[in-house]
N, C-alpha and C positions, 0 to 999 in steps of 0.2 A: 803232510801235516798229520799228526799222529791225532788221535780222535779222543777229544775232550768230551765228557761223557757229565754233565750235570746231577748231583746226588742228589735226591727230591724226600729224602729220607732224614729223619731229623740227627743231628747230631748232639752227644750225650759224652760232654765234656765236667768232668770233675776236678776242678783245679784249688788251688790255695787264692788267696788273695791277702794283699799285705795289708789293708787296713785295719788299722788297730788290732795285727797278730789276731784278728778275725778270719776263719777258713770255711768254707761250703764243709759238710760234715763229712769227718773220714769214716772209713771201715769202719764198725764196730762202736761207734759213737752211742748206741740204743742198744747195746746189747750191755746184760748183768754183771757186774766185775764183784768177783768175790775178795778181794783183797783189799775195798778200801771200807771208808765209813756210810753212815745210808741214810739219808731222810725217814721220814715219816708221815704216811700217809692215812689222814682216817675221815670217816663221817662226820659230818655235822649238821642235824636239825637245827630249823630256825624258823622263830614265829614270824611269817608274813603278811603282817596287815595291808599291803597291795592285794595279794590275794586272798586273803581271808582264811587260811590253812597252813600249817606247818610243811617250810619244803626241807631239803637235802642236799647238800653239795657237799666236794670231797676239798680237803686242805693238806697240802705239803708242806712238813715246815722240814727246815733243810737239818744234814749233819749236826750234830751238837748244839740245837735249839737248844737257848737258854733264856728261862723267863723272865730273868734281871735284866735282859737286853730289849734293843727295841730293833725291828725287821720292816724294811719297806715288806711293798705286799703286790703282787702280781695279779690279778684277775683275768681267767685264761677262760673263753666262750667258744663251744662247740657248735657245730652244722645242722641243719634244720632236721636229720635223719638224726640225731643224735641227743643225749642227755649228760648228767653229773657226770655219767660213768664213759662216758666216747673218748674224751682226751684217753683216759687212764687206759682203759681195754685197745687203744688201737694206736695209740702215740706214745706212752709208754714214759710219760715226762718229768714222774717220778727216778726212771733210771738216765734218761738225758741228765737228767741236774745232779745226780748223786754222780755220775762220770766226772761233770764240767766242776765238780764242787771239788771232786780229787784231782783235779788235775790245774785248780787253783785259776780257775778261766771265768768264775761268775762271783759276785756279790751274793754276798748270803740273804735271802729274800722267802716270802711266802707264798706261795702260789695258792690261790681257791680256784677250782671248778667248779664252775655253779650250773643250775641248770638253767638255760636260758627261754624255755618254755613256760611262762610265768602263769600261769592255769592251775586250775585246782584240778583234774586231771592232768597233770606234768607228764608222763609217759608218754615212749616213743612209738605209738600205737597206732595201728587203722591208718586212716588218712593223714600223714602229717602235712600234707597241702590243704586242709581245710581250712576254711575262713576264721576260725576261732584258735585254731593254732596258728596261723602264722600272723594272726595278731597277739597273737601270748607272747611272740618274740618283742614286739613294740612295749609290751605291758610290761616287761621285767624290767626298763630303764628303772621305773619308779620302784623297787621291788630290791634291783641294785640298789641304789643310791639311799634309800628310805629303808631299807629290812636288813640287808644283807650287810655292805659294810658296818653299818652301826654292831652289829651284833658281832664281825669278825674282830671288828676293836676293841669291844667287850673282852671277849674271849682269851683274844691272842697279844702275845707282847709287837704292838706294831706301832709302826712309826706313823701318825696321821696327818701329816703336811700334804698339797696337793704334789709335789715333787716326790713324794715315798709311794705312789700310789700310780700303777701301768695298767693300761686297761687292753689286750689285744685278744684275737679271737681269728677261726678258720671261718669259710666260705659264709652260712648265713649270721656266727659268731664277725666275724672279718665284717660285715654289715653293720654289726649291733656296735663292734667295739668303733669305730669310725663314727657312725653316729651319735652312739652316748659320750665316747670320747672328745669327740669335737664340740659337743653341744653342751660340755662341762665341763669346760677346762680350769674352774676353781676348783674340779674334784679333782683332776689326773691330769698329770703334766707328760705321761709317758703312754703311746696311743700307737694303735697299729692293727692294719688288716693284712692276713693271709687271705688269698684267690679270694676275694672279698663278692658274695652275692649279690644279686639285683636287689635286693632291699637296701643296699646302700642306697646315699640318700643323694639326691643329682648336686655336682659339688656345691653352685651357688646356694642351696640349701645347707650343706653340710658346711658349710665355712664362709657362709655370708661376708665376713670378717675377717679377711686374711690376716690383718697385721695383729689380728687378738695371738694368733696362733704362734706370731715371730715371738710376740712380748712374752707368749706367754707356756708355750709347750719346753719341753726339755728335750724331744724325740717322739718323732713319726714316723714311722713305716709302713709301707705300701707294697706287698708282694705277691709274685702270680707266678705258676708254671710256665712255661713259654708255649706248652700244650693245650689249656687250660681250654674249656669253650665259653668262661664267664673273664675271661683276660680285660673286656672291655669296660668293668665294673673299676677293676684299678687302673687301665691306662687312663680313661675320662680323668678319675681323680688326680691322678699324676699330673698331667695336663695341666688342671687347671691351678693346682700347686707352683709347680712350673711357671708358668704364667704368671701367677703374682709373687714370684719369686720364694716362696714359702720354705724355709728348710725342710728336707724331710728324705728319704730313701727311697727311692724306686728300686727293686729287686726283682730280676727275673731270671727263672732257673730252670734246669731241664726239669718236665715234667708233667704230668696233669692236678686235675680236681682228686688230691687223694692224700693220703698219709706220708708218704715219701714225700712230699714237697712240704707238707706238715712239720714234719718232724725236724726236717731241714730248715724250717724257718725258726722253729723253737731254737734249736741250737746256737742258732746265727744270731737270734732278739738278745737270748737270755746273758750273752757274753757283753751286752751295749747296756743293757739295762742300768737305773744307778750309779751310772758312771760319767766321767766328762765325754760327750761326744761329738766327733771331729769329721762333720761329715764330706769335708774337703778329704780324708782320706779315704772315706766310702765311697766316692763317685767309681771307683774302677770294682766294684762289688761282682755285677753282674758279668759273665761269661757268655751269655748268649741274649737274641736281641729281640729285632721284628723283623720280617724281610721289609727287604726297602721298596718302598710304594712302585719303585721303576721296573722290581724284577716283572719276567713273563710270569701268565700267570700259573699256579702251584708254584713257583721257586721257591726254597727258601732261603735259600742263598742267594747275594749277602746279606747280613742281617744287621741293622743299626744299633748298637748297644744305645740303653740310657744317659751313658757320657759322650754319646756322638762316635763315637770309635768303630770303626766296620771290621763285622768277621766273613769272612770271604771263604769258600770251601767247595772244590769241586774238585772228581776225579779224571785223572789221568794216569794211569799207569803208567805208560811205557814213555813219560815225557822224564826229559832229565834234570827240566828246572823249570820251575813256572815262579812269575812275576807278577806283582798289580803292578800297575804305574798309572797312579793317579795324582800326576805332578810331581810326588815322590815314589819313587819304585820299594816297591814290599817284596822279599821274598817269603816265597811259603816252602811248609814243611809237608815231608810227605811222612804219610806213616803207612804202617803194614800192607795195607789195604788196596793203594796204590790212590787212597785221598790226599790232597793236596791243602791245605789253611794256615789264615795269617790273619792277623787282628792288628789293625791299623793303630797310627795314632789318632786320636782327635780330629774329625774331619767339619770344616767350616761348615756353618749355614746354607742349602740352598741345593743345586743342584750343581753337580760336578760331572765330566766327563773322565770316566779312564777304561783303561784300555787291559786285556789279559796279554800276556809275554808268556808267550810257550815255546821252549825253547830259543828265548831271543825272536820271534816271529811275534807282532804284536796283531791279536784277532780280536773280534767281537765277544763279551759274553757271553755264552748261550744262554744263562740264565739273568738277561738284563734287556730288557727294550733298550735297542737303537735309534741314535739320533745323527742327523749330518753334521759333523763339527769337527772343527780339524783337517777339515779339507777332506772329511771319508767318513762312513758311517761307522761310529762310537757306540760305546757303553756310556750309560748316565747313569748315576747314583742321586737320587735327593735326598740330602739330611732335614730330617724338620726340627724347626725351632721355634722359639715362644712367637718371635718375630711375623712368624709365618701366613698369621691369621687375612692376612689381606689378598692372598691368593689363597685362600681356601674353597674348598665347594663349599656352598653355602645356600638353605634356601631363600633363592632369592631368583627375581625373572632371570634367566640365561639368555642372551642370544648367541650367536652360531657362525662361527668359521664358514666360511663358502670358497669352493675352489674354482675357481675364472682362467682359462686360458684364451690368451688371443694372440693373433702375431704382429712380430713387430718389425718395419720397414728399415729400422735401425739398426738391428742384429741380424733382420732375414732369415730368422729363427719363428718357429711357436714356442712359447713363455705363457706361465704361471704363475701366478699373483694368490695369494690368500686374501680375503675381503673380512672382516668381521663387521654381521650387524647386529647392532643393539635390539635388544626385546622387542617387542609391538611395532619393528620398522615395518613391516609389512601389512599390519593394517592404519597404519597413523595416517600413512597419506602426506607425510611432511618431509621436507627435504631437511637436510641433516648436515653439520660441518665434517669435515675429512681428517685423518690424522697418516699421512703418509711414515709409513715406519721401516725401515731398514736392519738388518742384520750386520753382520760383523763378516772380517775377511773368515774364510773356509768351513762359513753357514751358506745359507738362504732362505728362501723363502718361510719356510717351514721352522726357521728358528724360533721366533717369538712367538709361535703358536705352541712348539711342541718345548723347548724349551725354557721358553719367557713365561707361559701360562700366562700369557696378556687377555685371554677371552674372560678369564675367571679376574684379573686385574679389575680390568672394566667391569663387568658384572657386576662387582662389588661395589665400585666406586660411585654406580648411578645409581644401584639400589639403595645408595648412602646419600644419593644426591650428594656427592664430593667432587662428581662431573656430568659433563653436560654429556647425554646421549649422541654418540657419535658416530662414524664408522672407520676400521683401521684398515689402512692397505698396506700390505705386505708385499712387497717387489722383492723379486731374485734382484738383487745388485750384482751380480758378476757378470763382467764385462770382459771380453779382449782384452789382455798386454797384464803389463803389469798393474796390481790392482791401487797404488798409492801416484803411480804418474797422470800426467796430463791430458794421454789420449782414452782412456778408458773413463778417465772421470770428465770430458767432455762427452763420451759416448753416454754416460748414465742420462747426465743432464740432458741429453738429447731423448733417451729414454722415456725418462721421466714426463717431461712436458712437450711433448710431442704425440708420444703415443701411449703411456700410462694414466696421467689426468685425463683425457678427452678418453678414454675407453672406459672407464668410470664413470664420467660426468654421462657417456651416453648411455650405462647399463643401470643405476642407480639412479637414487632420487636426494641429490646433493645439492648443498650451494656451491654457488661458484666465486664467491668473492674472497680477498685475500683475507679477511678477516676469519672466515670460515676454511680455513686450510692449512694446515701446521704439516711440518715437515722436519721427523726425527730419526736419528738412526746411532747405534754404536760401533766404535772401535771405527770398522774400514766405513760403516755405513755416516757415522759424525763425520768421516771428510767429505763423502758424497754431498751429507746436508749445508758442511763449509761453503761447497762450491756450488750446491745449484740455489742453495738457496741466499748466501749474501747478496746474491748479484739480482734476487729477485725475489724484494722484499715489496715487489707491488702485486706476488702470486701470494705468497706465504707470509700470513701476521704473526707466525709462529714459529722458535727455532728451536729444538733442542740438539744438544750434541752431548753425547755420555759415552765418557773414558774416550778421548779425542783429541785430536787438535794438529794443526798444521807441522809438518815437522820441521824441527829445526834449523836442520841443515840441505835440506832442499829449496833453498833462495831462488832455485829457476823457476819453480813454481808457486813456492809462497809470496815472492815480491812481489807478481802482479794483482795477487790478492789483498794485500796487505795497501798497495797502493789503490785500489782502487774504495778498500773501505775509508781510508783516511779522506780522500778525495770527497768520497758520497755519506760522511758519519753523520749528519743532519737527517738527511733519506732516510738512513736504516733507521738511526734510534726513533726518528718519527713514526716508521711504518709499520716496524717489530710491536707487537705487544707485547712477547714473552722472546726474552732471546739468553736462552736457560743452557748453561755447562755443569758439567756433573764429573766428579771422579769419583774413583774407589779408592781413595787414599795415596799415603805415597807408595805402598806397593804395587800399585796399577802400572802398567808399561808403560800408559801412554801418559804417565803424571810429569812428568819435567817437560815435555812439549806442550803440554796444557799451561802449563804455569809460564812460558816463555811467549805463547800464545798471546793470555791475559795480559801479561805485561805490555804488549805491542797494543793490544784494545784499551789498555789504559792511557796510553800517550796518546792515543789519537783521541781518547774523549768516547770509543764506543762503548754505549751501555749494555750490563750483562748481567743476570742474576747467576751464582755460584753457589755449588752446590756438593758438598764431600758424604758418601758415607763409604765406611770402612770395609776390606773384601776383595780390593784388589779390582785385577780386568777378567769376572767373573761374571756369572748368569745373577746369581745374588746381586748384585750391585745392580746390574741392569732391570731387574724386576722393580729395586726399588726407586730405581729414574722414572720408569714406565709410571709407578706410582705417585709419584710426586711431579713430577710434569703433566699427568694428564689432569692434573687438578685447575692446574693455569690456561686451559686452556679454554677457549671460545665464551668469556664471562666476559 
């Protein structure tokens, strides 16, 4: 195997992107062209009764200003090190716009730089972290809105509707414009932070009000270097956008807290500005991502883009093809270097297992925690989603995974079980109902811990009081023979209640009645629950079965199940409290045996709550069973 060598070094990709003939900035983009026409850039004094003295900012008004006309009007906020004069001396945005204006790519508009130190000492002087300067940056909202516009309307031929009127600004600017922008959306319909500083304002503050923002913005955007050490200022915001579904951009670019990512976002706003925009064609904007929560740590490969899309990128030299295959096979390209990358399509919600093809040889990522799945230890990928928030860390009590081994007289093996206990079990003093959980065929044990995130599930779920404190057991299900026939899934059952409950019951502090003991599992683990628990609904008050169900055409095995629930359906619906099916839609594998299933529980009269969410026979899907089943339980 030829030696796959993990890049830990960033990569610094410059590509086109096709939204709205919108492009990351070419060569030369900031530099002076003497062959076309030029803006105009000058001074202007203005008296500010917020602060009580005449300040100064600079106005661009574009190519062939003319004062019979009327100009939206741009308001462009500089960094807490900076004044009137920082855009102009280090961004250069007078020649940005005089390029973009020849080359027929922006609306004719007015830029003011203001200064955004709203003090009667304005200068970039001494301490600019002192307490009275960097409240002079809070103080120029009123200063904005109260001195400065009024006087730029005065002055200049501009258009004064809140839609002619873009507030955006860099690092501690990117602050101001997000907050005075969001905080006045009758002024300025067009709003935006670059690498936006901790003075931004925590989202529920800054947009209390999401649906003001749908009614009422024309354009948002949110951008950061992918290098940035303040990235966290726009990802929070992003988020919670996101989350209430808010139109808006997330952008993220090779780079840090500096003028090159500056000047790249000016380029990139000022082409959207004043114009209709389409931000279904902006979602494939960004080129580079976040690493994904699963890499090891430093990776930074792969990297989840903001539209979900994975860029993947690792060296190999002397390999002659490398692949992803994660459900679909990607190939990557190599370039000079002997680096290898490929940027996905759109990858679902949640977590996903795939695998590297190096040469046709399918290995491990070295730059991705392993998980057992597929019958052998995998790469995992998590996408996050708005959805996500219910397995999130969060502070809230945690309780703790515990690893239990005992042997068992049934396998003649020692075995491994995962235990989860809830918060305070160890000082309550109280015994507790059970949630026996199962994995799926070519997992185990360790699946719904390291994949399910079931510890952080529950966590949440009790600190929401949405379930009762409980404890989960986690069984290796793999058994002898084949794992869907009749002698392995009498061995479980054997397993199970034999030597799995009673090593519990003797090591915890549990009840033992059927009421207090549910028993759930997916995929391979819903047959085990089919079979050990229909036939023993006077152990388990509780059933879930997710992305499951008898198969169709194995009649030597399903008849005597099937006959014997019809025989006993009084029993079960009596004894079941919750007797809960779940799929991932119709893409799920096991969805047309499920549905052939129900049909058979519906003639014979057994009762069953059903349950669809969308996603296939996936970790997704199963996270949100775990979620929604342990809600039914033990009330």
């Amino acid at each position: 195997m030829r030696k796959v060598i993990l890049i830990l070094g960033a990569v610094l990709i410059w590509a086109t992107s096709n939204a709205q003939n919108v492009k990351i900035a070419p060569e030369g983009f900031d530099v002076q062209r003497t062959d076309i026409a030029r803006g105009k850039i000058d001074t202007i004094s203005y008296d500010s009764k917020t602060v009580g003295v005449t300040r100064k900012a600079l106005v661009y008004t574009p190519p062939g200003y003319d004062k019979s006309k009327k100009y939206p009007v741009l308001y462009l906020l500089h960094g807490i090190g900076g004044d009137e004069l920082e855009w102009f001396r280090h961004g250069t945005p007078h020649i940005i716009l005089d390029n973009l204006y020849a080359d027929g790519k922006i609306a004719p508009m007015i830029v003011v730089l203001p200064n955004g130190r709203a003090m009667k000492d304005d200068r970039a002087t001494g301490d600019i972290m002192a307490r009275d300067k960097v409240e002079a940056f809070s103080t120029f909202e009123r200063d904005l809105l109260d001195d400065l516009i009024p006087f730029v309307e005065q002055k200049y031929a501009v258009k004064k509707g809140r839609e002619q009127r873009a507030l955006f600004g860099l690092s501690m600017g990117g602050g101001q414009a997000l907050n005075f922008g969001l905080g006045n959306m009758d002024v300025f319909a067009w709003v935006g932070g670059f690498s936006s500083a901790p003075n931004t304002r925590a989202p529920e503050q800054l947009l209390p009000d999401p649906q003001e923002a749908k009614d009422k913005l024309k354009f948002l955007w949110v951008s950061c270097g992918d290098q940035d050490g303040l990235m966290h200022n726009s990802k929070r915001t992003h988020d919670y956008l996101k989350k209430y579904d808010v139109p808006h951009v997330f952008y993220l670019e090779p780079g840090g807290h500096d003028f090159k990512v500056w000047k790249n976002d000016l380029y990139m706003v000022t082409q959207l500005l004043f114009k209709d925009v389409d931000y279904h064609a902006l979602r494939d904007l960004s080129v580079v991502g976040f690493p994904a929560e699963t890499n090891v740590r430093r990776a930074l490969y792969p990297q989840v883009l903001p539209n979900s899309k994975v860029l993947f990128k690792l060296h190999a030299p002397e390999a002659r093809r490398v692949q992803i295959d994660l459900g679909k096979k990607y190939d990557l390209k190599k370039d000079g270097t002997g680096s290898w990358s490929v940027t996905t399509d759109s990858i679902g919600e949640g977590f996903h297992y795939y695998s590297l093809l190096i040469d046709g040889v399918a290995v491990a990522d070295p730059a991705s925690k392993t998980f057992y799945g597929m019958g052998r230890m995998a790469s995992g990928i998590e996408i996050p989603f708005v959805g996500g928030d219910y397995y999130a860390v969060r502070d809230v009590p945690h309780g703790e995974i515990r690893i239990k081994r005992y042997f068992s007289p049934v396998t003649r093996s020692w075995r491994q079980c995962y235990v989860y206990v809830p918060h305070g079990y160890d000082q309550s003093g109280e015994d507790y109902p059970v949630l026996y959980l199962m994995h799926g065929g070519g997992e185990d044990e360790t699946g719904w811990a390291n994949q399910g995130k079931m510890d952080l599930i529950l966590d949440n779920l009790i600190a929401d009081k949405r379930a009762k404190p409980m404890l989960v057991v986690m069984l290796d299900g793999n058994m002898s023979g084949q794992p869907f026939s009749e002698t392995p899934l009498k061995q479980f059952d054997r397993e199970l209640k034999e030597v799995a409950i009673p090593f519990i019951e003797a090591n915890f502090r549990v009840k033992k009645d059927a009421n207090s003991r549910a028993l759930a599992g997916l995929s391979m683990g819903g047959i085990q629950t089919l079979y050990a628990g229909i036939k023993s609904t006077d152990q388990f008050g509780y059933l879930g079965v997710f992305s499951s169900g008898w198969f169709a055409n194995q009649n030597e095995l399903t008849d005597p199940q099937y006959a014997y629930m019809k025989e006993n359906k009084d029993m079960i619906n009596a004894n079941l409290k919750t007797f809960w099916i779940s799929m991932g839609g119709k893409e799920d594998i096991a969805h047309n045996n499920c549905q052939i299933m129900m049909a058979k529980f519906d003639e014979m009269g057994v009762k069953y709550e059903y349950s669809e969410y969308p996603g296939g026979h996936t970790w997704p899907v199963w996270r949100m069973d775990l979620f929604n089943f342990a809600q039914r339980l033990f009330n």
